[in-house]
C-alpha positions, 0 to 999 in steps of 0.5 A: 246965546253967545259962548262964554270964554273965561282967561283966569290967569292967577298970573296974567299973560302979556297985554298983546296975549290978551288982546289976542284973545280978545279979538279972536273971541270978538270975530267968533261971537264969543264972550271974553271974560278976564280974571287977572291976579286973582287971590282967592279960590272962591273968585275962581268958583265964581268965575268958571260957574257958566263959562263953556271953555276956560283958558289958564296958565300955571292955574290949578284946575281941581275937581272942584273947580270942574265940577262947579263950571256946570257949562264947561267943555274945554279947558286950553292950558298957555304952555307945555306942562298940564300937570295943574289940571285934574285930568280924570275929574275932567274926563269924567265930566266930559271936559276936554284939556288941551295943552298948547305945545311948541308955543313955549319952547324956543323961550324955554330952550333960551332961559336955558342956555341963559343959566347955562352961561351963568354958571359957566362963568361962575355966576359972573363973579370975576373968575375964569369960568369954562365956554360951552364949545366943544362940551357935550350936552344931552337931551333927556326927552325930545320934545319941542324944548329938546329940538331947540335946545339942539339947535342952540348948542349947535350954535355954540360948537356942542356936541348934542347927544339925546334919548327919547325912547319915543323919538326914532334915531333917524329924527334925531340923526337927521337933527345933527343929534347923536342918539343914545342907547340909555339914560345911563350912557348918556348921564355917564357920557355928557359935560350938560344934562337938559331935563326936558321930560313931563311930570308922569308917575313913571318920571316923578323923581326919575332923575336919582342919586344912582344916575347922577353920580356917575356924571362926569366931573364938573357936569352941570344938570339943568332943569327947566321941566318940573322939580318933582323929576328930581329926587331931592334927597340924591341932589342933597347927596350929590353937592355934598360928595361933588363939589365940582357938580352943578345944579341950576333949574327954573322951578326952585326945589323944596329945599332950595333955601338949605341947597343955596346956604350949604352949596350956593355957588353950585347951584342956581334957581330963578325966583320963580319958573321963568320958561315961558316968560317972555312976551314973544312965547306969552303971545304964542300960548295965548292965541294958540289957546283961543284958537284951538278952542274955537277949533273945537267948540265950532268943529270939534278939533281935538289936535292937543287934547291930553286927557280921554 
């Protein structure tokens, strides 16, 4: 019996994503099974019943879900964030998950400087706005997204500071990055904040009044990692006291619709998270999720696994 590969992408990947998938399950044997904008839980239910691996992208992956997918072994999620999927349902279920890491990142670090540009220039309105050469930018996490990010604002004339308690300074050094001591030095030091950090218990709401406001004038934060890092309570602070300070993010906060009405020309989200979204980077997350299934159903390969 062939080995059943279900895509449920409430949001679907590119057409060349899924014919990656395709074709790599074809040449393995495997069956390929798609639900593309799917509207109701229930579908998904159904659909996961007898699969052996599941391929997802912002798709919320519940304990019910993994308990209802009687065959499953892998669950491979196309990008960065796993924070959708119930980790500890799937390891007490003896599913493995896996992220797909660095697939993303270079179109994460572009949408980046995209809304970067935007706002310097005042959101392109006519005024004299401000160039990013010679402003200092720092890497809050240096991961995949970080190193690009660098690269990048090197490109601009940047002066690019990082912290990464898990990322020696030589790496960083060796990167043309000047590492930091502290949050709190670098928050204090920098004209740009890239926030580039997981959604853990230990980041949720990491980024609070306290640390914000002692940001230099006109600083600018710009999230492209999850809104949940963000206290929204201290950025609703923050506005208000500093109308020179700049909010952008590709994942809108809760409060989005107050932040745009009291402060709109400080802030900035696009309508929905924009990362990932460019055919290059879907491809990437799409056939690296086939592959590393096949990797793991036919020789047990655990490269990604992020739950244990």
């Amino acid at each position: 019996m062939s080995r059943k590969v279900l895509v449920a992408t409430e949001k679907p990947f590119a057409k060349d994503a899924v014919i990656g998938i395709q074709d790599a399950c074809k040449k393995q044997g495997y069956d390929c099974i798609l639900l593309e904008k799917y509207a109701d839980k229930a579908d998904l239910l159904n659909a996961v019943a007898e699969v052996d691996a599941l391929i997802i992208r912002s798709d919320k992956i519940t304990r019910e879900v993994i308990e209802h997918a009687r065959n499953l072994k892998i669950v491979v999620r196309g990008g960065a964030g796993y924070d959708n999927v119930d980790l500890a349902a799937a390891t007490e279920n003896k599913v493995v998950v896996m992220n797909t890491p660095g697939q993303n990142s270079n179109a994460v670090a572009e949408l980046a400087f995209g809304m970067m540009l935007y706002m310097a220039r005042n959101k392109f309105n006519g005024k004299s706005g401000s160039e990013l050469k010679n402003k200092s930018i720092g890497i809050h996490a240096y991961g995949n997204v970080g190193r690009n990010i660098a690269r990048i604002a090197q490109g601009f004339g940047m002066t690019v500071c990082a912290f990464d308690p898990f990322i020696s300074a030589d790496v960083m050094q060796a990167d043309g990055v000047k590492p930091m001591e502290s949050v709190e030095e670098m928050y204090a030091t920098c004209d740009y904040i890239s926030l580039n950090l997981p959604l853990i218990e230990a980041t949720r709401k990491a980024i609070h009044y306290n640390l914000m406001k002692t940001m230099k004038k006109g600083a600018t934060i710009v999230n492209t990692a999850r809104k949940e890092i963000v206290c929204e309570d201290g950025l609703k602070m923050m506005l208000a006291e500093r109308p020179d300070f700049k909010y952008i993010s590709d994942i809108a906060p809760v409060c989005a619709d107050e932040l745009m009405e009291k402060f709109g020309s400080q802030c900035f989200f696009t309508p929905k998270k924009m990362g990932a979204q460019t055919g290059e980077a879907n491809v990437n997350a799409g056939v690296a999720a086939i592959n590393q299934i096949i990797g793991y159903l036919e020789k047990g390969i655990t490269t990604f696994q992020v739950n244990k």
